[in-house]
Backbone bond lengths (Angstrom), bond angles and torsions (degrees), N, CA, C in turn:
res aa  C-N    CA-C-N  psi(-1)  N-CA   C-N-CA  omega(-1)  CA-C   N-CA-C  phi
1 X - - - 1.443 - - 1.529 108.84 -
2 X 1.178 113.39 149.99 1.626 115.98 -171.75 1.509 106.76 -114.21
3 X 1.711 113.04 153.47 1.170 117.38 -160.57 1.222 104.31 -62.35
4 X 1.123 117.88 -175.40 1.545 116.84 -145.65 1.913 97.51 -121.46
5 X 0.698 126.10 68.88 1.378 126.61 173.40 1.700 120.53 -69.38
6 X 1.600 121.60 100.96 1.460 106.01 179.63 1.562 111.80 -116.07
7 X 1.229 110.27 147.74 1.679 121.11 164.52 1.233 120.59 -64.14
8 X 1.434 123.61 91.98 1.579 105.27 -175.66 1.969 88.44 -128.28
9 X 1.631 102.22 123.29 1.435 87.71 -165.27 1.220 129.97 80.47
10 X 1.045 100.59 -139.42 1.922 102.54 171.24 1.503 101.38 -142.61
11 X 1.294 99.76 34.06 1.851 106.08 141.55 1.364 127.52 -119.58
12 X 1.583 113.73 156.39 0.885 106.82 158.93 1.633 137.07 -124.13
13 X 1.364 129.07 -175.33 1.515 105.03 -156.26 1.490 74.52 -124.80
14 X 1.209 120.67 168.31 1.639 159.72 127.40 1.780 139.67 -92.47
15 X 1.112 118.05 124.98 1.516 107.18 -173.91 1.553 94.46 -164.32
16 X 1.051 119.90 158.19 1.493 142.39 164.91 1.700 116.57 -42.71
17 X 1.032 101.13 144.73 1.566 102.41 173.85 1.599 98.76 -58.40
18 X 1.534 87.87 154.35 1.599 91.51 162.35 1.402 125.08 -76.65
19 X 1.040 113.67 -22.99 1.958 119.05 162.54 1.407 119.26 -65.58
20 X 1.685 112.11 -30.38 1.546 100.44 156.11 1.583 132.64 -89.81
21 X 1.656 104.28 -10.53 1.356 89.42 174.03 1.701 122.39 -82.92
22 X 1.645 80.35 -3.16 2.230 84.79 175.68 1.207 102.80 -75.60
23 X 1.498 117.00 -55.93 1.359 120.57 -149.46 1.776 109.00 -84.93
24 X 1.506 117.02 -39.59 1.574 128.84 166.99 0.812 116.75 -102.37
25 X 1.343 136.31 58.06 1.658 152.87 -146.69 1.932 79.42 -45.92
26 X 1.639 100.79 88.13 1.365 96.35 173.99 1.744 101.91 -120.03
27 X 1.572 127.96 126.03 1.287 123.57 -175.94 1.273 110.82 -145.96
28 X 1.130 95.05 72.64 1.707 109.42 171.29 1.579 108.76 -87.00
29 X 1.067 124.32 -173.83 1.555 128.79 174.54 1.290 112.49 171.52
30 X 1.239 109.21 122.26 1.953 130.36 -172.11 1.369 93.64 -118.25
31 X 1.261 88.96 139.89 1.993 125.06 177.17 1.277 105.12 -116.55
32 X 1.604 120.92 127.71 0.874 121.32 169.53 1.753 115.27 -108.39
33 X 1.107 140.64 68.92 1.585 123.98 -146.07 1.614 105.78 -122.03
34 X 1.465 99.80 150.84 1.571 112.75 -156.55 1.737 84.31 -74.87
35 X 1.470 126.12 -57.48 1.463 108.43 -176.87 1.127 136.23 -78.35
36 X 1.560 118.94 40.64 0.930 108.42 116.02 2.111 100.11 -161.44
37 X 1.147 102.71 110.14 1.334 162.48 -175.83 1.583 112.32 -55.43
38 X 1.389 105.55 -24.19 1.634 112.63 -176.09 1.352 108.02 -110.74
39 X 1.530 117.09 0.88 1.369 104.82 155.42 2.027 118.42 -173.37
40 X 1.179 110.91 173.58 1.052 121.42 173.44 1.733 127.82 -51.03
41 X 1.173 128.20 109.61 1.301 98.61 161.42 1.617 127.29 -88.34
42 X 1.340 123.03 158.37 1.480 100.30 -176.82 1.749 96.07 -144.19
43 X 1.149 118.65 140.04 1.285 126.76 178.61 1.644 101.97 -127.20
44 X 1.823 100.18 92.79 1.328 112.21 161.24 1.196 130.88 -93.49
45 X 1.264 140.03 7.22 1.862 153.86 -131.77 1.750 94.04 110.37
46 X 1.284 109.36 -66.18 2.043 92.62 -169.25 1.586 78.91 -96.72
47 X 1.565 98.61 168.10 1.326 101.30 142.07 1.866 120.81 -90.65
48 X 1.395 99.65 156.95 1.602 126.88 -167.14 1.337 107.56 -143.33
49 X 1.454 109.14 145.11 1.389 127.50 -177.35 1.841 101.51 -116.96
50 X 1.405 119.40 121.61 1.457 129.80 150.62 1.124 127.49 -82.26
51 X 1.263 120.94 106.03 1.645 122.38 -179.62 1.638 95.56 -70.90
52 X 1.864 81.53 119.29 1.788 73.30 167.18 1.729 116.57 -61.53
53 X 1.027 158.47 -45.83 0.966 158.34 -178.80 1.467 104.41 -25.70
54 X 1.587 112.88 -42.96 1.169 117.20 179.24 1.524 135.33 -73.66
55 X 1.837 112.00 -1.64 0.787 142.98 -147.03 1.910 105.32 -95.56
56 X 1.267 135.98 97.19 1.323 125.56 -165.03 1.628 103.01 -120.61
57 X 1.365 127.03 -19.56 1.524 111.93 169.23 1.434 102.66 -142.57
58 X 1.727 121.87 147.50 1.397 125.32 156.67 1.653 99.70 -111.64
59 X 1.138 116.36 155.82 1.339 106.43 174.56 1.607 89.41 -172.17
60 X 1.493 118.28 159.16 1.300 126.43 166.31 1.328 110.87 -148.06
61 X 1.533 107.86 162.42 1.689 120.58 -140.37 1.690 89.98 -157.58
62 X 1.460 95.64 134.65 1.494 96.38 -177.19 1.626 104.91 -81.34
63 X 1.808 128.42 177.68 1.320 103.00 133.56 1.424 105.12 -134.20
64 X 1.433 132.94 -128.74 1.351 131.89 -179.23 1.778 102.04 -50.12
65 X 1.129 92.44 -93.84 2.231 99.90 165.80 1.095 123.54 -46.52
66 X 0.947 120.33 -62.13 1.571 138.67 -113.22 1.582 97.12 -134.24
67 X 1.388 112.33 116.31 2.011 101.66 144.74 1.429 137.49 -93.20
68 X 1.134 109.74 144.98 1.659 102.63 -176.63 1.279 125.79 -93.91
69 X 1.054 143.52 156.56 1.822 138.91 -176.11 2.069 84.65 -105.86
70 X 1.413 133.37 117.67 1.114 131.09 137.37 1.721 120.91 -86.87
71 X 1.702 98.30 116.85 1.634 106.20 174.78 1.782 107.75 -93.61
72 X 1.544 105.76 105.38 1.430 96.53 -174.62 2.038 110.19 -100.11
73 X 1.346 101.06 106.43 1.561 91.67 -162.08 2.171 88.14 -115.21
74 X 1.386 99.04 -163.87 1.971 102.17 -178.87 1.645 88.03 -66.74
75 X 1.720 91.90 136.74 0.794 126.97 145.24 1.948 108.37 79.55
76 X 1.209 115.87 -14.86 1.542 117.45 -174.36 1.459 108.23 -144.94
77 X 1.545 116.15 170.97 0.719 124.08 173.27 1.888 120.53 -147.63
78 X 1.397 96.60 122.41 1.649 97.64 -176.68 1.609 129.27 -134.91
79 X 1.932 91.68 123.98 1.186 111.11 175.75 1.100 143.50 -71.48
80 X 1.179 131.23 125.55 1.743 116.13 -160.55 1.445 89.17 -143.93
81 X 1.473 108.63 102.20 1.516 141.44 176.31 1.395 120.34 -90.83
82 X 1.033 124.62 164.35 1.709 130.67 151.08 2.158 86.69 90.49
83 X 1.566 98.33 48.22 2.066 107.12 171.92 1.757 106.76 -121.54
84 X 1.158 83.27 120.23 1.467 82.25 157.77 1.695 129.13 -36.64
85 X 1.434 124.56 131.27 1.915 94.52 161.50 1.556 125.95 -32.40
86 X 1.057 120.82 -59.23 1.548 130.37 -170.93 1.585 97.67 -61.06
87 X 1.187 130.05 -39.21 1.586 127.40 -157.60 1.901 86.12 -92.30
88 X 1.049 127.01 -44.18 1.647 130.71 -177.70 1.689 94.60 -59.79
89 X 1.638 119.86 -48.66 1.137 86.73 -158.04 1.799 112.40 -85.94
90 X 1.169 104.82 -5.01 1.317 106.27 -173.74 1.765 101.26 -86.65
91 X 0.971 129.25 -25.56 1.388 138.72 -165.62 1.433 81.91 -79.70
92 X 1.844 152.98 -64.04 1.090 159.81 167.80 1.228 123.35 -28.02
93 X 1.782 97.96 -34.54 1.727 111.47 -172.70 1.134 106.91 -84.45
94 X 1.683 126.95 -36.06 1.228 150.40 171.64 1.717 118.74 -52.73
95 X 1.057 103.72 -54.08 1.394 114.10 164.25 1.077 122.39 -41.75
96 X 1.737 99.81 -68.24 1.782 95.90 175.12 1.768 138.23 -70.68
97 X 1.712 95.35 -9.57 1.155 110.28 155.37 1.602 137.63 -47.44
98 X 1.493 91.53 -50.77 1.446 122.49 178.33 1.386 132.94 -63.01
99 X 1.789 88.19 -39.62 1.546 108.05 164.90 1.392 116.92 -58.04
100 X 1.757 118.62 -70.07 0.837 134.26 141.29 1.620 124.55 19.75
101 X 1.638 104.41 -90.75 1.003 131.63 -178.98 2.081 92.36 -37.39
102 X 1.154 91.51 -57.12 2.110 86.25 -154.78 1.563 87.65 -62.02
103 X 1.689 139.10 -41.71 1.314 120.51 -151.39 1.857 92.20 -60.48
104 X 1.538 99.68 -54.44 1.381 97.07 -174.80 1.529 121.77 -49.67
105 X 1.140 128.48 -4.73 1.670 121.61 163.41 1.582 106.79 -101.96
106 X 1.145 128.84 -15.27 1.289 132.87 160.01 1.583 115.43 -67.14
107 X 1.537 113.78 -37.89 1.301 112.93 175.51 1.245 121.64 -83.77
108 X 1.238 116.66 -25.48 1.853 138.96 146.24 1.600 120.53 -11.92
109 X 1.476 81.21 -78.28 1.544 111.80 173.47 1.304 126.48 -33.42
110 X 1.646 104.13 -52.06 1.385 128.73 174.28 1.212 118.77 -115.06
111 X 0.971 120.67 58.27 1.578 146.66 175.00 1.777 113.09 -47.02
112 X 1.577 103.26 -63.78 1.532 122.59 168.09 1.828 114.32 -33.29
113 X 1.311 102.34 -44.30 1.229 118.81 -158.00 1.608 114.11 -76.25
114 X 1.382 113.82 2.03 1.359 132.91 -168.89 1.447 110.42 -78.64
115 X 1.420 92.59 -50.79 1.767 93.91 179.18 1.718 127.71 -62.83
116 X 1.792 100.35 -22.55 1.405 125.42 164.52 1.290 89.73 -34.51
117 X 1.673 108.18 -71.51 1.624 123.85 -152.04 1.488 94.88 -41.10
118 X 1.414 110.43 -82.92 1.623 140.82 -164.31 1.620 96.19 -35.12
119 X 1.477 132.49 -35.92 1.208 117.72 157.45 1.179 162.05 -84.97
120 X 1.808 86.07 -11.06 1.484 95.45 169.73 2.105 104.34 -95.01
121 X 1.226 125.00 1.71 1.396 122.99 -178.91 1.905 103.66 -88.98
122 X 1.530 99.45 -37.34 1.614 103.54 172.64 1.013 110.72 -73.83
123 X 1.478 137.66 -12.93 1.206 126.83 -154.56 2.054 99.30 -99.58
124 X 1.480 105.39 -21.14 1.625 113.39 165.58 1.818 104.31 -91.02
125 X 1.067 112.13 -2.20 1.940 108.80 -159.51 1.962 86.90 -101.57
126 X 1.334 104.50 -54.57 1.725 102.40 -157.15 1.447 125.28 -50.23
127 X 1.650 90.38 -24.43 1.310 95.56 -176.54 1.879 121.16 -78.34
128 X 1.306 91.41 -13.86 2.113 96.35 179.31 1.403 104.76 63.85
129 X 1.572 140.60 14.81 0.846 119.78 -157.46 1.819 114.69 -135.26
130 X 1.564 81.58 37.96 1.761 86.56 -167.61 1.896 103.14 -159.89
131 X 1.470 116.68 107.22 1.515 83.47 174.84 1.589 135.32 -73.07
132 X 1.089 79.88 144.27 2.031 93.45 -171.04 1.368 115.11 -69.39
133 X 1.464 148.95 138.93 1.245 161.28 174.91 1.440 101.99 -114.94
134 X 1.217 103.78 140.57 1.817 120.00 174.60 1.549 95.95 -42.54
135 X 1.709 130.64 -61.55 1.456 137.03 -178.20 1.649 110.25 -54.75
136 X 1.070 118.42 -31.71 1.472 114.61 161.41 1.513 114.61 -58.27
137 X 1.048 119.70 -46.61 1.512 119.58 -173.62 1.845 116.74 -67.01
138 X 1.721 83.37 -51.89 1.774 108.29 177.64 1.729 86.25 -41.97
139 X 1.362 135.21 -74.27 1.383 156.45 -154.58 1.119 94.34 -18.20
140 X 1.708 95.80 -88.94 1.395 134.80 152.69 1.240 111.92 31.70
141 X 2.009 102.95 -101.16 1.115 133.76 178.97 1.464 113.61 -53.34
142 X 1.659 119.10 -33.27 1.368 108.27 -175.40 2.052 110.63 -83.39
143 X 0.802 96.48 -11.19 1.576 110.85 172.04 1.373 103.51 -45.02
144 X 1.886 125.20 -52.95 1.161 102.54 -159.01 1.864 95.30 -103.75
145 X 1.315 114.13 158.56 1.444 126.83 -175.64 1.121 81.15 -79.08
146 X 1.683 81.60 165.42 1.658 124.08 171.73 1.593 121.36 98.09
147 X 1.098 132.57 152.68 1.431 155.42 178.21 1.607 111.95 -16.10
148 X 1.794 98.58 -60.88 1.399 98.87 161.79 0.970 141.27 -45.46
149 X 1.084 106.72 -74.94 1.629 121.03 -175.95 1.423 103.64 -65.31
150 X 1.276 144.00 -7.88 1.197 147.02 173.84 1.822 80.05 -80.77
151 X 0.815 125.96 -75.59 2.028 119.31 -161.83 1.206 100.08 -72.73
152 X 0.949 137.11 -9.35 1.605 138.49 179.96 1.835 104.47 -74.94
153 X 1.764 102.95 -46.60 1.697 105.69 161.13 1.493 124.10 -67.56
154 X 0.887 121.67 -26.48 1.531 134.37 -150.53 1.707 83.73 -44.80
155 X 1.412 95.29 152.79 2.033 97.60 157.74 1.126 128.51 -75.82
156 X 1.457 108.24 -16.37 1.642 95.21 -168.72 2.192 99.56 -115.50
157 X 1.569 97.10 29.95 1.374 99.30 179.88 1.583 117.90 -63.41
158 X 1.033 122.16 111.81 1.474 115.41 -179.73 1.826 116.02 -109.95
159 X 0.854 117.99 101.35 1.780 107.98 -170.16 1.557 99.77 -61.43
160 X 1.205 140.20 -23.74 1.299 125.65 172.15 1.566 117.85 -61.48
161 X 1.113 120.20 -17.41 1.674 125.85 -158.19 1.450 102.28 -92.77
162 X 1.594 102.47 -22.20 2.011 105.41 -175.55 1.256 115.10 -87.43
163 X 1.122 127.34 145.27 1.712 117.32 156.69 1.228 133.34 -1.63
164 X 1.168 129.92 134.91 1.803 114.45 172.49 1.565 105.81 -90.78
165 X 1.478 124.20 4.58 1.529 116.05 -172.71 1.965 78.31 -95.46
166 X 1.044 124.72 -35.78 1.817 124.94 -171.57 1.549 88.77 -71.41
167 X 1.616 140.34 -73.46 1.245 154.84 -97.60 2.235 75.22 -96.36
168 X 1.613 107.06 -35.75 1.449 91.00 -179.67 1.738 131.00 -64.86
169 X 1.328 89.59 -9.29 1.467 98.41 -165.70 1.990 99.28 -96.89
170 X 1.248 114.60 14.86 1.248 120.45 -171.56 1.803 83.95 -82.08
171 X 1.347 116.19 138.26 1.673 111.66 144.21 1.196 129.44 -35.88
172 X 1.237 136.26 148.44 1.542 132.32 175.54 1.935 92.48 -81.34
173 X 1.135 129.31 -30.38 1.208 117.94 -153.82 1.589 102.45 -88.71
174 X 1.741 117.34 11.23 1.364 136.41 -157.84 1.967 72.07 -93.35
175 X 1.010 131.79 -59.56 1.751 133.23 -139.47 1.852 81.48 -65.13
176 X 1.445 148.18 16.05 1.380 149.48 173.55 1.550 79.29 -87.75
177 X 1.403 141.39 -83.56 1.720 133.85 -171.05 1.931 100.19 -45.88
178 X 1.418 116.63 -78.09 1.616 133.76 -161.25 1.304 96.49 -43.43
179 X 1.415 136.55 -59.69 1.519 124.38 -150.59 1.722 102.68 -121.60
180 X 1.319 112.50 125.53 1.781 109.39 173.79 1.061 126.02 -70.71
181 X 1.939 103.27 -21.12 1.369 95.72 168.90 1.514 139.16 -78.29
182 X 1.365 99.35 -21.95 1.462 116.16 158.46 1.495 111.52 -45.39
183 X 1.439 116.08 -70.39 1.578 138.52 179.88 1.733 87.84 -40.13
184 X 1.246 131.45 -90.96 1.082 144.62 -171.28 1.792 129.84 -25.96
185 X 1.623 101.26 -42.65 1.282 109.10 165.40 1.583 114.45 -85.66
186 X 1.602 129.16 -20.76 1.480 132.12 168.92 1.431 92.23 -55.01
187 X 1.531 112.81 -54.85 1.836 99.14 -149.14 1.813 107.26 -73.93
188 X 1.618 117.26 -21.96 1.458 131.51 178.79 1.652 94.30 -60.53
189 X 1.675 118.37 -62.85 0.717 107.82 166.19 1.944 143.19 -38.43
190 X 1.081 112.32 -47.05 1.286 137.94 171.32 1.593 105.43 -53.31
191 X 0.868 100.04 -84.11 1.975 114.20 163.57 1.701 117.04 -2.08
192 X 1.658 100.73 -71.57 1.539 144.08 165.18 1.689 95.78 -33.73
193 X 1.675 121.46 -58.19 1.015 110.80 -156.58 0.994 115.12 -103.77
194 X 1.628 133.53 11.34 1.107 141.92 -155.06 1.663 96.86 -134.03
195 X 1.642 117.34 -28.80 1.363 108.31 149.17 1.713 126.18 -46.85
């Protein structure tokens, strides 16, 4: 049986199969809810709130039965076991959706602040004369303040996960972090010219 995900509103819930909460008296329960948008709820024994912001790995891991969703955010880390594959991976997909979702109203917000970005990433790119690292770019972008560029670093930033009416207002010189192959042919390039 797969975890139990319901629509009530415009949240949604998470919890353990019912075959694991008999057998691994396991009863956790994750909220995912649009009002309020900036973070996780999680009911492990108390309830707890995860700022997504705080949020730096989702990942899931099978074991004998059962897969687990690990949320690795500051300072903790939480397992939520006793999921089907299909219910782990969608509960995983969900997550990063969710995350997602808030950078993109954070990057919203600060819309203006984009071109900041686009100049301080060209301003290491124009020259061809240095190879570039994903942390060069991250740097980069975290150099300039504000909302954006704060979600523009995040780890679990994915430009596929946001809007495509938001995802246009990304810099083109942003796909140096988003795509390796981009990254990959600058630094071949770079290489080439520095021979």
């Amino acid at each position: 049986m797969a975890a139990i995900a319901l629509m009530i509103g415009r949240s949604r819930t998470y919890r353990p199969s019912l075959w694991a909460r008999i057998f691994l008296s396991e009863s956790w329960k994750l909220v995912l809810s649009a009002s309020s948008s900036d973070r996780i709820r999680l009911q492990l024994g108390a309830d707890d709130d995860i700022p997504c912001l705080d949020v730096a790995e989702v990942w899931s891991s099978k074991a004998l039965l059962w897969h687990t969703v690990e949320i690795r955010s500051k300072g903790r880390v939480d397992a939520l076991s006793g999921l089907t594959a299909k219910s782990a991976q969608t509960l995983r997909d969900d997550l990063l959706a969710f995350v997602n979702q808030h950078l993109a109203e954070l990057i919203d917000s600060d819309k203006e602040r984009l071109r900041e970005v686009d100049t301080k990433i060209r301003a290491i790119t124009d020259s061809n004369q240095q190879y570039l690292a994903h942390a060069d770019v991250s740097r980069a972008i975290a150099s300039v303040p504000g909302n954006a560029s704060f979600a523009l670093a995040h780890p679990l930033f994915d430009a596929n996960l946001i809007p495509a009416t938001l995802r246009a207002y990304l810099p083109t010189s942003f796909s140096m972090l988003t795509d390796p192959a981009v990254r990959s042919r600058y630094n071949e390039m770079s290489i080439g010219v520095q021979s």
